[in-house]
C-alpha positions, 0 to 999 in steps of 0.5 A: 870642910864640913865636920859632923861630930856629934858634940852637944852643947855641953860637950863643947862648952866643956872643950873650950873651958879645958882649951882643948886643942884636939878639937881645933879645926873641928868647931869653932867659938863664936861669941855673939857680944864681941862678934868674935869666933875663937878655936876651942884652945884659945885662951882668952877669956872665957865668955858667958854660955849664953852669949856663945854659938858653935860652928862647925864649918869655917865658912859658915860661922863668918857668913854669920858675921863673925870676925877671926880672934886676933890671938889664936887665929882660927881661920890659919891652918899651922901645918900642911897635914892638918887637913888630914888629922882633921879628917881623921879626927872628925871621923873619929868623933862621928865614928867612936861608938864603932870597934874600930881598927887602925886599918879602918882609919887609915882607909878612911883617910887614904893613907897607910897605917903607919902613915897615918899613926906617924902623921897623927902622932906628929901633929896631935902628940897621940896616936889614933887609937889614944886619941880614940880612947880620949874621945871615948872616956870624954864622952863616958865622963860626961855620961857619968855626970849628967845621966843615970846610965850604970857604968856598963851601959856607959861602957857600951854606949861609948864604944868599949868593947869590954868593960875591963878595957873601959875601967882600965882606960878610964882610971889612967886617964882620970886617975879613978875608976868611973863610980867614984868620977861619978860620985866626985863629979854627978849630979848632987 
C-alpha cells in the first residue's frame, strides 16, 4: 500500500527517535551504510540523519536494495486488521488539516463507526479521534519549535477548530500550554 503522509524529513526523524509505533507501516528506515530498513519503533540503534532515506511503500524501499532488520521485522504484518488501521491512519495523516468526523473515517475505511473505533482501539490502544489529536499536536510541536507562526496560526494550520480545544489537547498531552513547549523547546 502506497502511503501519502505528508511527513517532512524531521517529522520522521523525530518518530524513529521516539520509536513511535503508530507510524509503523506507514514508512519505513532505510540506512544506507548497513543496507538495512527498519520500521520507525525499532529499537535498534539509531543511525546518523545522513546515512538514513525514508519510504513510504514496502515494495519500493527493497527494489532499493534494502534487506529487512532481523528484530523488528518491517516487512511481517502482526494482525490480520492492520491493513485496515493502516488505511485509517495514512488517511488520517493525509487528512488532518480537515474537521473530521467519526463518520468520515469510517466511511473511508468501508466500515462502521463503532467497527472501526473497536478495531482501531484494539490494534492502536487509541481511538481515531486521539490518534487524530496525537497527529495533530505532533504536527503543532514540531511547528512550535521550527517556525515563527503564532500559537493561533498553529491552531489553525493544524487542523484545531477552536483555539481553546488546541490549548486544551496540547497541555494534556505535553503537560504545558503550546508558548511555554516553544520557549523550552524553539528555536534559541
Amino acid at each position: 500500500m502506497e502511503a501519502n503522509i505528508n511527513l517532512t524529513f524531521e517529522e520522521m526523524w523525530e518518530k524513529i527517535m521516539a520509536c513511535d509505533r503508530t507510524y509503523d507501516g506507514l514508512f519505513f528506515t532505510a540506512v544506507k551504510t548497513t543496507g538495512i530498513y527498519c520500521r520507525p519503533s525499532c529499537r535498534s540503534r539509531k543511525p546518523k540523519p545522513q546515512n538514513v532515506d525514508f519510504y513510504t511503500n514496502l515494495n519500493e524501499v527493497e527494489r532499493a536494495g534494502f534487506r529487512a532488520c532481523k528484530r523488528c521485522q518491517p516487512e511481517v504484518d502482526h494482525s490480520p486488521d492492520i491493513a485496515v488501521v493502516r488505511k485509517v491512519t495514512a488517511f488520517l495523516l493525509k487528512e488532518y488539516r480537515e474537521p473530521l468526523l467519526l463518520q468520515d473515517i469510517a466511511e473511508h475505511a468501508g466500515l462502521s463507526p463503532y467497527y472501526l473505533e473497536r478495531l482501531f482501539k484494539q490494534e492502536t490502544s487509541d481511538t481515531p479521534r486521539s490518534y487524530l489529536e496525537k497527529i495533530r499536536i505532533g504536527k503543532a510541536a514540531h511547528l512550535l519549535r521550527s517556525s515563527s507562526l503564532t500559537n493561533l496560526e498553529i491552531c489553525y494550520a493544524t487542523g484545531f477548530q477552536t483555539p481553546s480545544n488546541f490549548y486544551k489537547v496540547f497541555r494534556r498531552l505535553h503537560g504545558c500550554p503550546p508558548s511555554e513547549y516553544r520557549k523550552l523547546h524553539g528555536r534559541a
